[in-house]
C-alpha positions in Angstrom: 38.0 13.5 -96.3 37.5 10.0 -97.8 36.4 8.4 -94.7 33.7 11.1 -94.3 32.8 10.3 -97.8 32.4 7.1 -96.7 30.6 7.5 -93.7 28.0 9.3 -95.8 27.5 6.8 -98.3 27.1 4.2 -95.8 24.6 5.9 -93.4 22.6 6.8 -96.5 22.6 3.5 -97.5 21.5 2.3 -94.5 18.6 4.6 -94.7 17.7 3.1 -97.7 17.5 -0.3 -96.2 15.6 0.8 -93.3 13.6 2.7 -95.3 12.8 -1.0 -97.4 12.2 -2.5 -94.5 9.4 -0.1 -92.7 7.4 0.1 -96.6 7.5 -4.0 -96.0 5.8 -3.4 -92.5 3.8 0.0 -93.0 2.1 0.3 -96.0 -2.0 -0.1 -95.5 -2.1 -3.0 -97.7 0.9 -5.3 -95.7 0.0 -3.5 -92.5 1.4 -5.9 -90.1 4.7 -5.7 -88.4 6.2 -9.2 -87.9 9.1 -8.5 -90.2 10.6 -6.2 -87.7 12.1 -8.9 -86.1 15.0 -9.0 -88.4 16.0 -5.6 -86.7 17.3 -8.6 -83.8 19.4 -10.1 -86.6 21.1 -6.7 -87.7 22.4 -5.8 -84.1 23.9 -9.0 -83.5 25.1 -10.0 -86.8 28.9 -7.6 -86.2 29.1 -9.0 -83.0 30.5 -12.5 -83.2 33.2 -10.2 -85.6 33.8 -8.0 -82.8 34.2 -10.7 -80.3 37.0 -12.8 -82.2 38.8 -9.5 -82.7 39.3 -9.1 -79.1 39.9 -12.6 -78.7 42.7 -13.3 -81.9 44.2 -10.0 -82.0 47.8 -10.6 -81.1 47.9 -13.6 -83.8 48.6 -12.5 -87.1 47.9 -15.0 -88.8 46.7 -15.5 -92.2 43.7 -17.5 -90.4 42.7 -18.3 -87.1 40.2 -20.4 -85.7 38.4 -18.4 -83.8 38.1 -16.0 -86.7 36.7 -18.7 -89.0 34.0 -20.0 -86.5 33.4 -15.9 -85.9 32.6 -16.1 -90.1 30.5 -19.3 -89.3 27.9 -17.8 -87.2 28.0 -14.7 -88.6 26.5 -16.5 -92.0 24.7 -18.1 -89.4 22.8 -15.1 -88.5 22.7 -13.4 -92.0 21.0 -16.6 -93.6 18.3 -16.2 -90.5 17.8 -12.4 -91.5 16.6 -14.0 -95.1 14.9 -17.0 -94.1 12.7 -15.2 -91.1 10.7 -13.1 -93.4 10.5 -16.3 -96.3 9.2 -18.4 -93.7 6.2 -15.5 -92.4 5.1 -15.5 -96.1 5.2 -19.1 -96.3 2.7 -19.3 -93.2 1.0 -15.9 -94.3 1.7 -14.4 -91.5 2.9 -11.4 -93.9 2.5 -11.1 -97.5 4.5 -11.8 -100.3 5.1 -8.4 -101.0 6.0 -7.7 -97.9 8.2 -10.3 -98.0 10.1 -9.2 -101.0 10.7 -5.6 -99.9 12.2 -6.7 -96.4 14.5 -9.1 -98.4 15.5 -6.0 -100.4 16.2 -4.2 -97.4 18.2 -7.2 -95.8 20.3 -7.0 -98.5 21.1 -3.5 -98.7 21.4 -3.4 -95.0 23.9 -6.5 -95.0 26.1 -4.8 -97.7 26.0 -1.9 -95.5 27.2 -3.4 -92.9 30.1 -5.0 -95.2 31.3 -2.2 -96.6 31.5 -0.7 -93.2 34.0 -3.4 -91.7 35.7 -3.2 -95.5 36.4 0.5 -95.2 36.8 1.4 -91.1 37.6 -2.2 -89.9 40.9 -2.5 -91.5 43.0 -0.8 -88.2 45.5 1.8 -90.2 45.5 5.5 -89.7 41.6 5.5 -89.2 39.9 3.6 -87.1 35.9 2.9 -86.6 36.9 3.2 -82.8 36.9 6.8 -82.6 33.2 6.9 -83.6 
């Protein structure tokens, strides 16, 4: 029951990211869709996580290298996910506008993605797996 609690929660605000993110792209007055590129930086940023799970996961631990350098580019790609739409306003490619409502949406999105590894990633009785 908690877990689909938390499911809920996290899927809605995800929505509410995504929905930041299309009002920075659709509405008449922005109008222009280069901010959808941070979409890229969403789908890859679990995957360096992922990757040194599979690799690490018969050392336990406190820290591993290949878990640290997994953190490294993952802060790697989040920092890209907010300086990609601050560097389209700075060229005016997009508006400033625009800019702040994908950078709103970057952040909800991010902590989505957070609080997903914080509640299904932790590998007790519930795992994100069977999803």
């Amino acid at each position: 029951p908690c877990a689909v609690a938390a499911l809920v929660a996290l899927s809605f605000s995800g929505a509410i990211g995504l929905t930041f993110l299309m009002l920075g792209c659709a509405l008449e007055y922005y109008g222009v869709y280069w901010p959808l590129f941070v979409l890229i930086f969403y789908f890859l940023c679990p995957i360096p996580h992922f990757i040194a799970k599979r690799v690490a996961e018969d050392s336990d631990a406190a820290s591993s290298a290949c878990r640290e350098l997994a953190y490294f580019f993952t802060t790697g790609i989040v920092v890209s996910a907010f300086g990609l739409p601050i560097i389209l306003a700075r060229v005016e490619a997009i508006k400033w506008g625009a800019c702040g409502l994908v950078l709103a949406g970057n952040a909800v999105i991010f902590l989505t993605i957070l609080g997903f590894f914080l509640v299904f990633g932790r590998g007790d009785d519930f795992s994100w797996e069977q999803w």
